[in-house]
Backbone as CSV, one residue per row, in Angstrom:
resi,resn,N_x,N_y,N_z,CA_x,CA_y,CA_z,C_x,C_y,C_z
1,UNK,-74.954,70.546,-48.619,-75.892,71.480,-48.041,-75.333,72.909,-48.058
2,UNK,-74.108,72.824,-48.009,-73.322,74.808,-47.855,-73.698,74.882,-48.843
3,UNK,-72.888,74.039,-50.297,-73.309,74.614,-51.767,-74.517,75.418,-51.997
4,UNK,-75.561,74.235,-51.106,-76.707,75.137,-51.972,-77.097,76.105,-51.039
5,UNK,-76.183,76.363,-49.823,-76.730,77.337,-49.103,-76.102,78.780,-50.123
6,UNK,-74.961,78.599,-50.555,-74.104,79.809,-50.946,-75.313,79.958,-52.541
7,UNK,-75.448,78.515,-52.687,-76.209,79.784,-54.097,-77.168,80.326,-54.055
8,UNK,-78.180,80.001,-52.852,-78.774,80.530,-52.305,-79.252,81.761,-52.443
9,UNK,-77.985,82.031,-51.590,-77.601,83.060,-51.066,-76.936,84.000,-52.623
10,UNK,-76.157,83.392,-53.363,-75.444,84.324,-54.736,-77.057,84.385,-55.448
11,UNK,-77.480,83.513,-55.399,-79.149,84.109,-56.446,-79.974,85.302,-55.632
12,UNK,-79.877,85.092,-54.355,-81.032,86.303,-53.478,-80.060,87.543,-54.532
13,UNK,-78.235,87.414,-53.631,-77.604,88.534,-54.080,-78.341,89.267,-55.280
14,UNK,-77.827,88.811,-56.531,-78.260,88.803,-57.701,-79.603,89.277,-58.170
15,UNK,-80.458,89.053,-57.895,-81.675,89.401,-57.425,-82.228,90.684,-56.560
16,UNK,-81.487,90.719,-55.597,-81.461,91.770,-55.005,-80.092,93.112,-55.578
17,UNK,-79.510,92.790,-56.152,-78.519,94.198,-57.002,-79.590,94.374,-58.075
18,UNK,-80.128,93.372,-58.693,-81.137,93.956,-59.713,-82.159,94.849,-59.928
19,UNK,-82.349,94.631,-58.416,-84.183,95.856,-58.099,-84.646,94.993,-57.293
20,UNK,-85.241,93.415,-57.645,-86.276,92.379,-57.216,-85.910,92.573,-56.003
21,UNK,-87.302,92.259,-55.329,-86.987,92.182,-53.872,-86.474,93.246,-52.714
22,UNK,-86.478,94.593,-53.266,-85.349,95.155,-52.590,-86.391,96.397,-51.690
23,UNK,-87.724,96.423,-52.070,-88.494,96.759,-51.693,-88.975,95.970,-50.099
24,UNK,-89.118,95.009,-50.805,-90.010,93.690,-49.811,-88.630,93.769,-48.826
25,UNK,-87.534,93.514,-48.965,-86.615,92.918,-48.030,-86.118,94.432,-47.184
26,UNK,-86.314,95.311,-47.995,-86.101,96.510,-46.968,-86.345,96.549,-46.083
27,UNK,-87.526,96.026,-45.636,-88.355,96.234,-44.105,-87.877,95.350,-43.354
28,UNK,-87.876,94.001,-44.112,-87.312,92.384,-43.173,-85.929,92.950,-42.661
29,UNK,-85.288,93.545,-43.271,-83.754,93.524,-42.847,-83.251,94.069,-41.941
30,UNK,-84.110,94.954,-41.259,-84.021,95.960,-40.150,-84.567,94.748,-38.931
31,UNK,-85.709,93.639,-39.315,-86.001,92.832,-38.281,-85.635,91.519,-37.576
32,UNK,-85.480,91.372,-36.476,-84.563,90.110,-35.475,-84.839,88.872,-35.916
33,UNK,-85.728,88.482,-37.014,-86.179,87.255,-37.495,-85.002,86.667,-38.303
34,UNK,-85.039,85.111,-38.578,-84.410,84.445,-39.167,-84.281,85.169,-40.737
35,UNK,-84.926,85.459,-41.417,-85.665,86.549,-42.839,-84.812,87.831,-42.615
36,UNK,-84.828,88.050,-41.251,-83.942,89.448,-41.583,-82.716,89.264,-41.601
37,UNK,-82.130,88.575,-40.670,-80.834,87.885,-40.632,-80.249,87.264,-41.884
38,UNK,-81.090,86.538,-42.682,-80.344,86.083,-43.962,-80.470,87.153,-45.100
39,UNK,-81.979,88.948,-44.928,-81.985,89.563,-45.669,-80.471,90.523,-45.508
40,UNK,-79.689,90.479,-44.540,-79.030,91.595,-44.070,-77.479,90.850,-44.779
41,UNK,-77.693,89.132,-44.625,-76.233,88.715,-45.200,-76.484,88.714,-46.603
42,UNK,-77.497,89.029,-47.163,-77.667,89.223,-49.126,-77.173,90.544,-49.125
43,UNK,-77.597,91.555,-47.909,-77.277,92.915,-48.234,-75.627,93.245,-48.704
44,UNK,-75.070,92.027,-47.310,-73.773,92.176,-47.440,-72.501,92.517,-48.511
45,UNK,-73.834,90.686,-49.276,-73.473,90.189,-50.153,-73.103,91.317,-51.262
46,UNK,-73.693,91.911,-51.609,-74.263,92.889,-52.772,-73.056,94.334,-52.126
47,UNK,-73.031,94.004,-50.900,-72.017,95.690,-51.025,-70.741,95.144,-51.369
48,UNK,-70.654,93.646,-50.774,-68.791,92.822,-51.118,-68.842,92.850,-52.665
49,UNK,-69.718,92.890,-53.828,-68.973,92.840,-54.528,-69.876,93.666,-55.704
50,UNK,-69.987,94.789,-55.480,-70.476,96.042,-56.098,-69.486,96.999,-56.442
51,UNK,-69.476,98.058,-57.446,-68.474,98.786,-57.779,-68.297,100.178,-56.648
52,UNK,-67.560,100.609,-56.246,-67.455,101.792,-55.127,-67.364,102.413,-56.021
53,UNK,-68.762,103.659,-55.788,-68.723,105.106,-56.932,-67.602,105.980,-56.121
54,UNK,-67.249,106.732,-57.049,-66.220,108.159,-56.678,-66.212,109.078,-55.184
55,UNK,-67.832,108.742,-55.141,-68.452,109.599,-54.145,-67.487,109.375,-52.430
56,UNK,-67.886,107.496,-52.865,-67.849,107.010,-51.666,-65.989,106.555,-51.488
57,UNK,-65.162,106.660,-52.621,-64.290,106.304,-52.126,-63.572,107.664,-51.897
58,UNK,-64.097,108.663,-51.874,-63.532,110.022,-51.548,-63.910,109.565,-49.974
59,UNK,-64.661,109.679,-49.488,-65.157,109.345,-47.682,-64.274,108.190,-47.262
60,UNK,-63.596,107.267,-48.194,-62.596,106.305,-47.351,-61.004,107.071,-47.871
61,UNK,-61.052,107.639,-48.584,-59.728,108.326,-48.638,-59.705,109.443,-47.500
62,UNK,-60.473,109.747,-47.407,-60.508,111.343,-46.096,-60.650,110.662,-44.862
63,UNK,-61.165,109.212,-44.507,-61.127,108.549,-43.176,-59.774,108.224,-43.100
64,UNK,-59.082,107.815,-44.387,-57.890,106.901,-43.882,-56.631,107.923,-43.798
65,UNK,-56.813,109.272,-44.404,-56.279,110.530,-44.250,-56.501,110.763,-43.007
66,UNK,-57.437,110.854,-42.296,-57.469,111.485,-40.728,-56.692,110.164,-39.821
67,UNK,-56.972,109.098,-40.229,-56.007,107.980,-39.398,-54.413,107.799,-39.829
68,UNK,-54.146,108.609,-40.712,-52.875,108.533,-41.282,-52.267,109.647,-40.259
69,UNK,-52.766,110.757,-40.873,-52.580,111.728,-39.657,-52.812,111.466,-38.062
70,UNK,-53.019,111.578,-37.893,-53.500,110.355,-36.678,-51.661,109.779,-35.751
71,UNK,-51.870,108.576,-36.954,-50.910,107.788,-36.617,-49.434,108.875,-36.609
72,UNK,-49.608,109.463,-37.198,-47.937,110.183,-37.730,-47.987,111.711,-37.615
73,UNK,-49.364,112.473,-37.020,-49.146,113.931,-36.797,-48.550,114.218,-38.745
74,UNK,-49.122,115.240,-39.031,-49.126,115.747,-40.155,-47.921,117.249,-39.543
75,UNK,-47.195,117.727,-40.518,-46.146,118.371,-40.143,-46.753,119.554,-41.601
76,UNK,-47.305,121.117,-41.157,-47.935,121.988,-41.652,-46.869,122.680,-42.816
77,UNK,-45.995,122.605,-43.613,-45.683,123.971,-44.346,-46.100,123.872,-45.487
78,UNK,-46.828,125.168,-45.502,-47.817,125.475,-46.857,-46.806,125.410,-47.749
79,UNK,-45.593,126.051,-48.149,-44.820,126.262,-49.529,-44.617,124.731,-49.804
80,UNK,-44.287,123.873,-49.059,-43.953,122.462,-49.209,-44.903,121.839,-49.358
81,UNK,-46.327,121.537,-49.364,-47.785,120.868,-49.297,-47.659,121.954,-50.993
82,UNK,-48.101,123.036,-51.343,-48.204,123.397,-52.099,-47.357,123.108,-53.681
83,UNK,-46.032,123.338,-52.764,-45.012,122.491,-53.825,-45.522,121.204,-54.237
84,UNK,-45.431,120.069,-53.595,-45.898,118.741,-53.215,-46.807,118.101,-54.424
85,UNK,-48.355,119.453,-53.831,-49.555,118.783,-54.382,-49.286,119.520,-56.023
86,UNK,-47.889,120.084,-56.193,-48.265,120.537,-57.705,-47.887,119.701,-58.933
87,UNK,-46.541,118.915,-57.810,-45.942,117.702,-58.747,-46.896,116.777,-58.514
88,UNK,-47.565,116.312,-57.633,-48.604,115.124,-57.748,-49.113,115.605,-58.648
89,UNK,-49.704,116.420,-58.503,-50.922,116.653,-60.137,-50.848,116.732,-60.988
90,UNK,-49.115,117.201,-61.183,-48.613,117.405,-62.695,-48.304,115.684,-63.026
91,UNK,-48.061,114.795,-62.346,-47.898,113.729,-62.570,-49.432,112.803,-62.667
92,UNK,-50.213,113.153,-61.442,-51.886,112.680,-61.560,-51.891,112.981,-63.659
93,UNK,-52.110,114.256,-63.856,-52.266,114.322,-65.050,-52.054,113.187,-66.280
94,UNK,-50.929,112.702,-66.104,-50.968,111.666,-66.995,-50.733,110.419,-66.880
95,UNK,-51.593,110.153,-65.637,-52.285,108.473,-65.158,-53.447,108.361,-65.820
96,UNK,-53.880,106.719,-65.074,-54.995,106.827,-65.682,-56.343,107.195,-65.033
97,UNK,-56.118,108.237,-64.099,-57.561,108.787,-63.473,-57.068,110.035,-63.549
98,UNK,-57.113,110.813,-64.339,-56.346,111.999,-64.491,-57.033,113.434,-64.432
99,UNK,-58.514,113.108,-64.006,-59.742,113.897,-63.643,-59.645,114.316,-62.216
100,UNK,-58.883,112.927,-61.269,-59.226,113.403,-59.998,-57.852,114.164,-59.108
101,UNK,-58.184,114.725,-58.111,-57.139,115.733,-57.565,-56.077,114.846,-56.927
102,UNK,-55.469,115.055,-56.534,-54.513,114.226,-55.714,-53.807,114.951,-54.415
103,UNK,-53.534,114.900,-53.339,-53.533,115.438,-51.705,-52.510,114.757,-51.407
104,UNK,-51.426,115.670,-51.107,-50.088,115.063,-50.933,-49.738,115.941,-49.347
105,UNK,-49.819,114.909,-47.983,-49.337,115.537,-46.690,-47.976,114.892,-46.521
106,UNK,-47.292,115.594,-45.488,-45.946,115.295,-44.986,-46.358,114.643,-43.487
107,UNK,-46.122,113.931,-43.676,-46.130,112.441,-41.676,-45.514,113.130,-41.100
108,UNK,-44.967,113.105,-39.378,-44.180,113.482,-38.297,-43.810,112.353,-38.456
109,UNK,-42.951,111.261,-39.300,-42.513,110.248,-38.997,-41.102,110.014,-39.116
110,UNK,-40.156,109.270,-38.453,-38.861,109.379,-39.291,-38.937,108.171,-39.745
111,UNK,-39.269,107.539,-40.578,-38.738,106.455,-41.268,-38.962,107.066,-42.920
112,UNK,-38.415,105.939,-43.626,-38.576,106.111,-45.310,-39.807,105.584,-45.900
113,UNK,-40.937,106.369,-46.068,-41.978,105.674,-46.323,-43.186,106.333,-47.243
114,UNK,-43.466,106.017,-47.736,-44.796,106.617,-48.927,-45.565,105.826,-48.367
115,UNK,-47.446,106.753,-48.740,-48.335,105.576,-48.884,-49.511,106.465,-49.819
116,UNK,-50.343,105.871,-49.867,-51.797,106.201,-50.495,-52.833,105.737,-49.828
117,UNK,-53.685,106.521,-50.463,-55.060,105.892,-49.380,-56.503,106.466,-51.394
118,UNK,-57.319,105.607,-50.946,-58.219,106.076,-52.290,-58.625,107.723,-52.111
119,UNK,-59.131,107.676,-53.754,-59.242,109.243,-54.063,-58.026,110.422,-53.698
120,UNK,-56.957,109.779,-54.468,-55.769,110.786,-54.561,-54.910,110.953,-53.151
121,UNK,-55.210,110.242,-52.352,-54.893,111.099,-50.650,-53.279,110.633,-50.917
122,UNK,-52.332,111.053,-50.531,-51.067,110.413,-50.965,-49.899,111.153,-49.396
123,UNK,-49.358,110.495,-48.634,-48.454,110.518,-47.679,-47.029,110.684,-47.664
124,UNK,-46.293,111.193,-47.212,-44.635,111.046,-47.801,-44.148,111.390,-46.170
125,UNK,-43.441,110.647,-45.711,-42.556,111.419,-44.344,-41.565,112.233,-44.639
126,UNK,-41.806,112.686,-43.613,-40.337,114.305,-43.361,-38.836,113.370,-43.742
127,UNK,-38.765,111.970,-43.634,-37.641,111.530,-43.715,-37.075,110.982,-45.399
128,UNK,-38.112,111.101,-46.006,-38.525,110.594,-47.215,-37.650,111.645,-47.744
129,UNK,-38.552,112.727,-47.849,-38.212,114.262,-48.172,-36.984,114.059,-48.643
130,UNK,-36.018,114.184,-47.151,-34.666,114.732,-46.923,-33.867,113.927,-47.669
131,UNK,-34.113,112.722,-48.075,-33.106,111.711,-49.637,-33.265,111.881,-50.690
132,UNK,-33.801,112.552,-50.893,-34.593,112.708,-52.495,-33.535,113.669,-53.003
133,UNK,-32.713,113.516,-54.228,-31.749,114.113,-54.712,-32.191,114.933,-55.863
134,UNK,-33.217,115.078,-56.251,-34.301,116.165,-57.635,-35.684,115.943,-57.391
135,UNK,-36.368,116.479,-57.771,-37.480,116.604,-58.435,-37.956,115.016,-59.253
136,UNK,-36.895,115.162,-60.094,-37.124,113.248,-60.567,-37.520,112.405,-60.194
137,UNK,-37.178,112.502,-58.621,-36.872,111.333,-57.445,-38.519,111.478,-56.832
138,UNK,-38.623,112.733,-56.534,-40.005,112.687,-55.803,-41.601,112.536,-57.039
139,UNK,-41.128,113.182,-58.501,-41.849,112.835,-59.281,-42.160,110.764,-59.138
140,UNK,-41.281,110.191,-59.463,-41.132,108.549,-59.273,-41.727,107.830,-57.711
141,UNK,-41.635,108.599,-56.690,-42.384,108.327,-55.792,-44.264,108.490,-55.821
142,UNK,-43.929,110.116,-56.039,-45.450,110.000,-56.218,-46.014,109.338,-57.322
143,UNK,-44.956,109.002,-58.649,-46.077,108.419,-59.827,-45.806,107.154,-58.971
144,UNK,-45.330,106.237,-58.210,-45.609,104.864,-57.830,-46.854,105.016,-56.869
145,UNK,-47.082,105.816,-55.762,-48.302,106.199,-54.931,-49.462,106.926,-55.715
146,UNK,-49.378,107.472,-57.240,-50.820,107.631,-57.941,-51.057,106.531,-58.209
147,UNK,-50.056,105.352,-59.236,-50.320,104.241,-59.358,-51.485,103.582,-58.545
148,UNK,-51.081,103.443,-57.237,-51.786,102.575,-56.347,-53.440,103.071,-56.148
149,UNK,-53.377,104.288,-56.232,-54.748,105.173,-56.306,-55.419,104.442,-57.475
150,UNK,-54.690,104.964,-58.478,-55.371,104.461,-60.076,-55.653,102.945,-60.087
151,UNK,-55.136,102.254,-59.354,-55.356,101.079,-59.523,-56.574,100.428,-58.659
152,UNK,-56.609,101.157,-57.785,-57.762,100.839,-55.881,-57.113,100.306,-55.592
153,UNK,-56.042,99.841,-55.319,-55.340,98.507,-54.709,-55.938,98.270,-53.017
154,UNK,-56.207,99.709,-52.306,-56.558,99.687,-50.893,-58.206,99.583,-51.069
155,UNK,-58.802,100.041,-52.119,-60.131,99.546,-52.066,-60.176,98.188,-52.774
156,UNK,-59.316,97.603,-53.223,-59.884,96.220,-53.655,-59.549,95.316,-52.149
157,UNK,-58.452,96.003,-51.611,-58.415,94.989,-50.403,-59.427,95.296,-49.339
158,UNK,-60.393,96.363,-49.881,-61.551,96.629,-48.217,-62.579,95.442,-48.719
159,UNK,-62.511,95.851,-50.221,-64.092,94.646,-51.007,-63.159,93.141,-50.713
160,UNK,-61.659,92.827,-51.030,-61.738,90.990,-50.624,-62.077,90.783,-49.026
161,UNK,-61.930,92.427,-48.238,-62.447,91.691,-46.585,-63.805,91.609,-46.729
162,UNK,-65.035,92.739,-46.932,-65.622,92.073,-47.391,-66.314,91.103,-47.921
163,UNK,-65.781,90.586,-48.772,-66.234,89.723,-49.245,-65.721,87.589,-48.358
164,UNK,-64.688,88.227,-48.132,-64.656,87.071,-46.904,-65.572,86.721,-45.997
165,UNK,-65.741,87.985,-45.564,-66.318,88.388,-44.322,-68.178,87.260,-44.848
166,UNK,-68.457,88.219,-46.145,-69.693,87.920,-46.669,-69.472,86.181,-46.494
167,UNK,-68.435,85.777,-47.192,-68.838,84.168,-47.646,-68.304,83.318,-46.214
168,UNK,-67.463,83.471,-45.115,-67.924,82.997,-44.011,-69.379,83.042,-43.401
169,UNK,-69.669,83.853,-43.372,-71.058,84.345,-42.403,-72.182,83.531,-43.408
170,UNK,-71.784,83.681,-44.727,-72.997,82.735,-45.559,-72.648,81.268,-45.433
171,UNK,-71.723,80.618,-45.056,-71.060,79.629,-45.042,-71.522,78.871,-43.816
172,UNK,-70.964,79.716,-43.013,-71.170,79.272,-41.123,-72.841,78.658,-40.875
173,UNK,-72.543,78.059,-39.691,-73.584,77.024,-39.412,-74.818,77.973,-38.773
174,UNK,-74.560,79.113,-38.470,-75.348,80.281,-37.696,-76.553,80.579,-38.755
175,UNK,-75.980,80.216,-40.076,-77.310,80.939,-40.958,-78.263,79.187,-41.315
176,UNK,-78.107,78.358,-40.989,-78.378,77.578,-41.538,-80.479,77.261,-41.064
177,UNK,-80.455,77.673,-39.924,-81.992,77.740,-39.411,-82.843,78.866,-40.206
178,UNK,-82.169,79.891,-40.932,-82.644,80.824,-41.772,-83.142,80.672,-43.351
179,UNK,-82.527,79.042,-43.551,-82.614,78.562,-45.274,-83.152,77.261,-44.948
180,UNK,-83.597,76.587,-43.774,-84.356,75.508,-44.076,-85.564,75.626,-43.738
């Protein structure tokens, strides 16, 4: 009975990324009925495993930038941010997204730590900094943190929650009064 609940549910998907239906279910999905409830877990369906345009992973790189900052207070010197974002870019340049900008802040943190977040956002602590013996050293950091950009690695892990998220909730016994 799950089986055929999930294909169900993968054919509405399918169906609904196509166009079909997307009219008609617009309205259901906003409503408390059993119909809206299973239109809203197709919706799901369809955002867990759709491609994230540019647009939108710029808005999760600038959220996870303000929670980065956040967590670690951002530490202001323009010559150093400026320095920073010139080797990221000179290095962005010859990845393989080499169109988009790349945003390199300094943490209030003391530990040794890089990170990335999508659409170029790229992190380094004040403690990072202070080991780095050339230019070489911080070039090899940031090309390992464009890497992770170029790759989505943090947006492929938002689409597998997602998509968990999607195939429990299609799974669970809660939807089951909605497909018989």
């Amino acid at each position: 009975m799950k089986q055929a609940k999930i294909a169900t549910l993968a054919l509405l998907a399918c169906a609904l990324a196509a166009g079909c239906f997307s009219q008609l279910l617009q309205g259901v999905m906003g409503s408390d009925t059993e119909i809206g409830h299973a239109a809203r877990t197709v919706g799901k369906g369809v955002d867990a495993f759709r491609k994230i345009p540019y647009d939108e992973e710029l808005e999760y790189g600038r959220a996870l930038a303000a929670q980065a900052i956040h967590y670690g207070g951002c530490l202001r010197v323009p010559e150093v941010e400026r320095y920073l974002n010139l080797v990221a870019n000179a290095v962005g340049a010859y990845s393989d997204r080499p169109s988009i900008n790349y945003y390199v802040m300094v943490l209030n943190k003391d530990e040794l730590n890089a990170l990335s977040a999508p659409a170029g956002f790229i992190f380094l602590t004040w403690r990072i900094l202070l080991v780095l013996e050339d230019e070489a050293q911080l070039a090899g950091i940031l090309g390992h943190e464009i890497a992770h950009v170029c790759e989505k690695h943090v947006l492929d892990t938002m689409q597998n929650v997602k998509r968990k998220e999607f195939l429990a909730e299609a799974a669970g016994a809660g939807d089951q009064a909605a497909f018989n």
